[in-house]
C-alpha positions in Angstrom: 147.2 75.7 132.0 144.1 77.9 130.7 147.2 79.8 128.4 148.3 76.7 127.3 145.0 75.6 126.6 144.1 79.5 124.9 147.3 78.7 122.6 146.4 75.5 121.5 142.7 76.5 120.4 144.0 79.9 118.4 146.8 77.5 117.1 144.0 75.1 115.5 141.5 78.1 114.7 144.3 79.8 112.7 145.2 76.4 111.2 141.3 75.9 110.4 140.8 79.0 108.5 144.6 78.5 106.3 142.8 75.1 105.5 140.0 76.6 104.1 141.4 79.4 101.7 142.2 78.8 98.0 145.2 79.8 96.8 146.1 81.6 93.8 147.0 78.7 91.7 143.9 76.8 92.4 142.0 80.2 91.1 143.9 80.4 87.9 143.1 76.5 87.2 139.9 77.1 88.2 139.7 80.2 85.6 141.4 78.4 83.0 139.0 75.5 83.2 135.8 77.6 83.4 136.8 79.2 79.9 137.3 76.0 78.5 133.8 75.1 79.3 132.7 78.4 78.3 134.5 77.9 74.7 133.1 74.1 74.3 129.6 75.6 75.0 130.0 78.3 72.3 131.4 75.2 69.8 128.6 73.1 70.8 131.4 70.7 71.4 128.8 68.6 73.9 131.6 64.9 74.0 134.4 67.4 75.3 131.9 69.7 77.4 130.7 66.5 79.2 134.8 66.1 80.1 134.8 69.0 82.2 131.3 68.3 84.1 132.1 66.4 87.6 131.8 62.9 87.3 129.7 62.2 90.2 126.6 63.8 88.1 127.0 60.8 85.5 125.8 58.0 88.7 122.1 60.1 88.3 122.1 61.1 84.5 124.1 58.9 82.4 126.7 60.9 80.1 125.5 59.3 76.9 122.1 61.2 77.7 123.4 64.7 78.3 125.6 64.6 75.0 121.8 63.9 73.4 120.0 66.4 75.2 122.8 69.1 74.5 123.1 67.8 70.8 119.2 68.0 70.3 119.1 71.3 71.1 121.5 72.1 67.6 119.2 69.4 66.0 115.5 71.2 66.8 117.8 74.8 65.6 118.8 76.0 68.6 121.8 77.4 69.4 123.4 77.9 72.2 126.2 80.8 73.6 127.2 82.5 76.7 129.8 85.1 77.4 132.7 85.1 79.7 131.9 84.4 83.2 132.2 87.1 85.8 133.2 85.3 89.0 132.2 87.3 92.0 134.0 84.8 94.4 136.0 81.6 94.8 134.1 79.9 98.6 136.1 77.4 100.0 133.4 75.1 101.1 135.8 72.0 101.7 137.9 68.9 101.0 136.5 64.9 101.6 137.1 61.5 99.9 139.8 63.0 97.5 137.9 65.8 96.2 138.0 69.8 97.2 134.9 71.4 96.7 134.4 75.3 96.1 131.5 77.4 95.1 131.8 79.8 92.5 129.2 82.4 92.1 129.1 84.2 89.1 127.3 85.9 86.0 126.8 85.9 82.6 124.7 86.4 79.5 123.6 83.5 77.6 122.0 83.3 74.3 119.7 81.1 72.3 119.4 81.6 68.6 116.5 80.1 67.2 116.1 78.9 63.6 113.8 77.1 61.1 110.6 75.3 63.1 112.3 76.4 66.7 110.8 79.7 66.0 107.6 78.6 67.0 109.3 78.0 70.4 110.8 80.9 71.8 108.1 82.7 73.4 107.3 79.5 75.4 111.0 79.0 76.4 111.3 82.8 76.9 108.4 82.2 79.7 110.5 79.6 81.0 113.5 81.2 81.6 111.2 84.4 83.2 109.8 81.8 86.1 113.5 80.5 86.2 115.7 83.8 86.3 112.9 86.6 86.6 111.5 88.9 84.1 114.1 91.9 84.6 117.1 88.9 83.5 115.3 87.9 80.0 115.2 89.5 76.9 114.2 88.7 73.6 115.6 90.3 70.3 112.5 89.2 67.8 114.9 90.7 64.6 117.8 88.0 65.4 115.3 85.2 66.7 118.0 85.2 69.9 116.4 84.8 73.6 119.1 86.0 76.3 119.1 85.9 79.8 121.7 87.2 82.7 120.9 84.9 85.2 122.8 85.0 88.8 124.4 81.2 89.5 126.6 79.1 91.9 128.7 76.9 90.0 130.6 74.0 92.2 133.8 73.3 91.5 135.2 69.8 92.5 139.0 69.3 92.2 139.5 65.4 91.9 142.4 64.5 93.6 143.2 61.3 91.6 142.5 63.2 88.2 144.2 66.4 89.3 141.6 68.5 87.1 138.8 70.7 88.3 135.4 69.5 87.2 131.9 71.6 87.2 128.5 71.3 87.8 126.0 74.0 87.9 123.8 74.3 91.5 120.4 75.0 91.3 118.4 74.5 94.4 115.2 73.4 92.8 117.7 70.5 91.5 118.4 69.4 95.3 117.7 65.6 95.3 120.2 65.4 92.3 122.7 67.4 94.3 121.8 64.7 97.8 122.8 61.9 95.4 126.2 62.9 94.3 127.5 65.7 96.5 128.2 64.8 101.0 125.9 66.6 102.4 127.5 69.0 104.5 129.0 70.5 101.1 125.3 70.9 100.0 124.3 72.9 103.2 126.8 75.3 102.8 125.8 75.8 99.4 122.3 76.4 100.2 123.8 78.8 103.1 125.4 81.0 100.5 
């Protein structure tokens, strides 16, 4: 009995852990997808960026909004770039309702070229993004008016079952509540566990 019962408990851990790796193919889409946002980013192509962004954000900020705080960045003349994303890890965190969640961890450089009045700006938002990403992770290149910053970040990937597309949405814990509103909860914990 305490073998059969010794079998059946490996049986389901094995099972457990199978269930919780990504496979290969889900990493290539997953890959695929991320340089599409990375490329729509680099376009300032903010109606098709918002496609790739996971849904669920849109219940908090509507998506009408975001496309006019992305565009008014171009409008006040800055623009915005990043490099390719060096993903450190794919994390399994889990599947619920129809949707697979996994946590990306990654860097990158991103850039901010400022023109004409938004000048005036950059040593303000340069401050910013030192309290955000710390002072060793921003630098500022006064010649080409262009702020950059190499910040370590979790992006969440959420594979909609019904859509059968990955969709993003970049974790910050000092965004929490947002993250309680649109994400179960025991995916949130073990994000703020990683």
């Amino acid at each position: 009995m305490k073998r059969l019962l010794a079998v059946i408990i490996l049986t389901l851990s094995i099972h457990s852990l199978i269930a919780q790796e990504i496979s290969e193919k889900d990493k290539k889409d997953i890959s695929k997808r991320l340089d599409e946002y990375t490329q729509l980013t680099n376009k300032g192509n903010w109606k098709a960026l918002v496609e790739h962004i996971y849904p669920g954000l849109f219940t908090v900020v509507p998506k009408e909004s975001m496309i006019g705080v992305f565009s008014s960045f171009s409008s006040m003349g800055i623009k915005m770039s990043m490099d390719e994303m060096n993903v450190k890890s794919y994390e399994m965190l889990g599947k619920m309702n129809g949707e697979t969640f996994v946590a990306i961890p990654y860097t990158t450089q991103v850039y901010m070229t400022f023109s004409g009045d938004a000048t005036s700006s950059m040593e303000m938002v340069k401050e910013q993004m030192i309290l955000q990403f710390g002072v060793e992770n921003v630098t500022i290149d006064e010649d080409e008016n262009r702020l950059s910053f190499a910040p370590d970040k979790t992006m969440l990937a959420v594979y909609i079952e019904k859509e059968k597309d990955w969709y993003f949405i970049e974790y910050e814990a000092n965004k929490q509540e947002i993250f309680n509103q649109i994400v179960p909860e025991e995916i949130v914990e073990k994000l703020k566990a990683l």
